[in-house]
N, C-alpha and C positions, 0 to 999 in steps of 0.2 A: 758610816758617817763619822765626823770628826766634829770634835767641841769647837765648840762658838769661840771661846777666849783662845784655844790654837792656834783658830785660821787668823784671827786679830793679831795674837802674837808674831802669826809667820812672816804679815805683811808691816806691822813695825819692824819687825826688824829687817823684811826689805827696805824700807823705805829710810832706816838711820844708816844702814852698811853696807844694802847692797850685795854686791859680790866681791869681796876685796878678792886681788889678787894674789896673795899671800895664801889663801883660803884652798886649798885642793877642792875642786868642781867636779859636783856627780855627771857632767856632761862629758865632762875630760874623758872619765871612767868610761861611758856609755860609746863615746867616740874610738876609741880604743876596740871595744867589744865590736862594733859595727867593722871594722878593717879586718879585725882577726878573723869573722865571722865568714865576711865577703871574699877574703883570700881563702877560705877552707873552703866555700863552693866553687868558686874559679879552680881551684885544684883539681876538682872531680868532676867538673863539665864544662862547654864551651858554648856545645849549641844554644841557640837560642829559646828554644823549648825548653832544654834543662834550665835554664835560668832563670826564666820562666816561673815553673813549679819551684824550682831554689828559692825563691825572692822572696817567695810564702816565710821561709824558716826565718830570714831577717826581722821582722818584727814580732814573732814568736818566741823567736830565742831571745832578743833586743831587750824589747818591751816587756815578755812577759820572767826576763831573767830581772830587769828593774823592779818591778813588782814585788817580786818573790825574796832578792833581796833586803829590798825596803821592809817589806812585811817581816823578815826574820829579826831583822838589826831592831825594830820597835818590839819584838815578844824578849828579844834579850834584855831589851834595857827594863823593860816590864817587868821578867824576871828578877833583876837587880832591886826597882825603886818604880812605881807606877809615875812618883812627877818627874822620873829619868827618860820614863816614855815618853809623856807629855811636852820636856822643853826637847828631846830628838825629834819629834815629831815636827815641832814648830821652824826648828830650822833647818828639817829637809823640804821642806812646805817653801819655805824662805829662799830655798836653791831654785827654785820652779820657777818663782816666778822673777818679774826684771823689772818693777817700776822706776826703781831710782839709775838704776844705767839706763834703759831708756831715757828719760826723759835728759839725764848726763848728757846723755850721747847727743840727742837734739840740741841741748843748751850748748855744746862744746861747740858745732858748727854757727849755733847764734850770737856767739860771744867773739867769733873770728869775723863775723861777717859786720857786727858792729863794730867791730873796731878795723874794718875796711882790710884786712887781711884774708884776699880771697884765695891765695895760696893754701893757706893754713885750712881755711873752710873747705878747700876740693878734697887736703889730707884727711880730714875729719871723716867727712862725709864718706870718703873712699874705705873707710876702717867699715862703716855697717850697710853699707852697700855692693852689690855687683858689679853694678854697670860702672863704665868708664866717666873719670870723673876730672881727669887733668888739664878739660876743656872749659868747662863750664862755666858761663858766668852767672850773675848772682841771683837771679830770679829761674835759672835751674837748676843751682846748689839749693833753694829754696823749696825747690819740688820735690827733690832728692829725698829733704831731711822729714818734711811733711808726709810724702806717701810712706816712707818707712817707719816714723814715728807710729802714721794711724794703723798700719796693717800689723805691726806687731803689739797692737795694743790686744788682740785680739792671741796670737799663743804665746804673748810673754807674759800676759795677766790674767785675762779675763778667764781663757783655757785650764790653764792649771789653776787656778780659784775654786772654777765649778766642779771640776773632778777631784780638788780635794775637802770641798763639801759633801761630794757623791760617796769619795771614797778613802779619805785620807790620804796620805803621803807616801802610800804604795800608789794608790791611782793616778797620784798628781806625778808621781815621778815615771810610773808606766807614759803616760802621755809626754813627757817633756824626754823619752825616749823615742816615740813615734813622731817627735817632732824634729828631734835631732837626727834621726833615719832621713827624713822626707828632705831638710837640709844638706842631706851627704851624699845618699843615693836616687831621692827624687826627682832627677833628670829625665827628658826626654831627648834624651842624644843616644849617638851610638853607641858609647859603655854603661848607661845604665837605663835604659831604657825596657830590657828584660829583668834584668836581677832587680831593680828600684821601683817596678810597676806597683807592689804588693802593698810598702812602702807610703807612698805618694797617695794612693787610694784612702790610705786609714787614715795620713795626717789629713786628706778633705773629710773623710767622715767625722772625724772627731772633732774641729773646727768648725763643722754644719751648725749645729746651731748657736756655739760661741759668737760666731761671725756677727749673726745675728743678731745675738742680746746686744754687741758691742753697737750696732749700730742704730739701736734706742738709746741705749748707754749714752750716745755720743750726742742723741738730740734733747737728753734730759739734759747734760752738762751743757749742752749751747743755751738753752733757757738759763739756767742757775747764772751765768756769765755775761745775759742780755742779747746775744747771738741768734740768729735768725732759726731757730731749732724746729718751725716748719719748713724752711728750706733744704732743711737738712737729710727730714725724711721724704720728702718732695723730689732730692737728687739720689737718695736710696731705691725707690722705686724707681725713676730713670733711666742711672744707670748704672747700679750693682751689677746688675747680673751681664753687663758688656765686659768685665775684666776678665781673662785668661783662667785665672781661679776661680772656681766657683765659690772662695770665700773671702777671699780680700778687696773686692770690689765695695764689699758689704762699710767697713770701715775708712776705708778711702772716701767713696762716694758721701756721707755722712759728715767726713769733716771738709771737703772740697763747699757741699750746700752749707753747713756751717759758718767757715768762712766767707764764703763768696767769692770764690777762688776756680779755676781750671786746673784739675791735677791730669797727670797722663802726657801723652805726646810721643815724642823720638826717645829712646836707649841707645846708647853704643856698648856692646856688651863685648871686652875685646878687640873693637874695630869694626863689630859688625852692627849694624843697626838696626831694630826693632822698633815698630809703631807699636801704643800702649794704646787703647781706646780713651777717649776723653771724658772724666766725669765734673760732673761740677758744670758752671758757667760762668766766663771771664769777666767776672762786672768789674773788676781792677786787676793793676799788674801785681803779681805776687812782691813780697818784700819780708826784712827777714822779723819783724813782728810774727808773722802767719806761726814763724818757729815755735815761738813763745806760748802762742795763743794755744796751739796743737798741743804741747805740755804740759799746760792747764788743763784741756780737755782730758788726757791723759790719766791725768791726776785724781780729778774729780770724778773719770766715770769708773777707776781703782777703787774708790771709798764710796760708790755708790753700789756696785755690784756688793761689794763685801759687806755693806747695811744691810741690805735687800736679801740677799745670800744665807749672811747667819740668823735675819729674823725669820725666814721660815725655816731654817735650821732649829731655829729655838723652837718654832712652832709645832713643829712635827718630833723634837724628842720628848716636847712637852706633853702633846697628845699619845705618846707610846707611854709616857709614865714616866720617863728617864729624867736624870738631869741634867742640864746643858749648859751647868755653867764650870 
């Protein structure tokens, strides 16, 4: 477990800086290892079997190479200065998570869309999304930024939060390892659909019960906001469990009942188009508030996990004897 004033630390200073650009990203690093990795078993197998059992090593070597790193680079600095540990700690904790690009990223598509520039909002939106986006007009540039806002509220915050409560900034960065796998090889297509199985599995397991808290998380913040936050969990039960993921339905559906909104419908993913099941219910047409409102929620259910988080963090190093502050 990690101290209380840490994980505080880690998320002020997500929340003033972010990820500047300038800044070398342990994802970069992780991304890298994921290619090297996956061309060293492509070299030695083809079949589908073999890669199969291969796909096992990708998040063993990935995940548990992040770990192991992490955990050494903190006994270094430990060996130097213990508060060398402490401020490393806090802003490898700080690389994990993504409040303030997120909600950036949402604001940037809502600030093009108020000012009637829906060019600019298809470009935006196109940067944190898959699906094709140089159609669109503005109430599904809206949907775009909404479902992607709510579903990464869940492994760009609340995920690595709880696993660096669990286990500090080795486990928060093992997991933002397994999420960056699931992002690169977690396909269900024809090239990675063997070597990415192993993959795609851990990032649902690990997200199972994130998913979840975020979408309490999410009907606490619609109350604090005046926001229908029995509807909220009203369209959680509904229809969570109709999305594709077993865990992104969780937070979509949550803020669709929140706002009063329809999220879901058609994708053009390349030109091809997929139906998304529909959560929520259309009691109005979407508009680009919904943005805004989503990055509040955002916001608020970031500072409520991390209240709730380090109070029984305090609690429990309290009851061991230790000190937690």
């Amino acid at each position: 477990m990690t101290a209380v004033w840490i994980l505080w630390a880690a998320v002020v200073i997500d929340l003033l800086i972010g990820d500047p650009r300038w800044l070398p990203h342990p994802v970069i690093g992780m991304g890298k290892a994921i290619r090297a990795v996956e061309k060293l078993i492509r070299s030695r197998t083809q079949s589908p079997a073999g890669l199969k059992r291969a796909g096992i090593l990708l998040p063993l070597i990935v995940a548990g190479g992040s770990y192991a790193i992490t955990l050494l680079l903190l006994m270094l600095c430990a060996f130097i200065h213990p508060w060398l540990a402490a401020g490393a700690e806090a802003v490898l904790i700080a690389t994990t998570i993504a409040v303030k690009g997120l909600r950036d990223a949402g604001l940037e598509v809502y600030g093009h869309l108020r000012a009637g520039d829906l060019p600019a909002a298809r470009r935006s939106l196109g940067m944190i999304v898959g699906r094709d986006t140089a159609h669109l007009d503005e109430p599904e540039i809206v949907r775009g930024t909404v479902e992607t806002v709510a579903e990464n509220i869940v492994d760009a915050v609340i995920s690595p939060l709880l696993y660096a409560l669990i286990g500090g900034a080795p486990l928060a960065m093992a997991y933002r390892a397994v999420n960056t796998l699931d992002s690169m090889v977690g396909y269900k297509n024809e090239k990675y659909e063997h070597i990415g199985w192993a993959s795609a599995r851990l990032d649902d397991v690990a997200n199972w019960i994130p998913a979840r808290l975020t979408a309490g998380l999410v009907a606490i913040s619609a109350a604090m906001f005046s926001l229908p936050w029995r509807k909220s969990i009203a369209m959680v039960r509904r229809d969570a469990r109709k999305h594709p993921s077993p865990n992104s339905g969780f937070p979509e559906s949550a803020v669709a009942g929140a706002l009063g909104i329809r999220l879901g419908g058609e994708n053009s993913y390349q030109g091809i188009v997929s139906f998304r099941a529909y959560m929520g219910d259309p009691e109005r047409a979407l508009n680009a508030e919904d943005i805004r409102i989503t990055t509040r929620l955002l916001l608020a259910a970031s500072v409520i996990f991390t209240v709730i988080g380090t109070a029984v963090l305090a609690i429990v190093i309290a009851a061991g004897g230790g000190a937690w502050v």
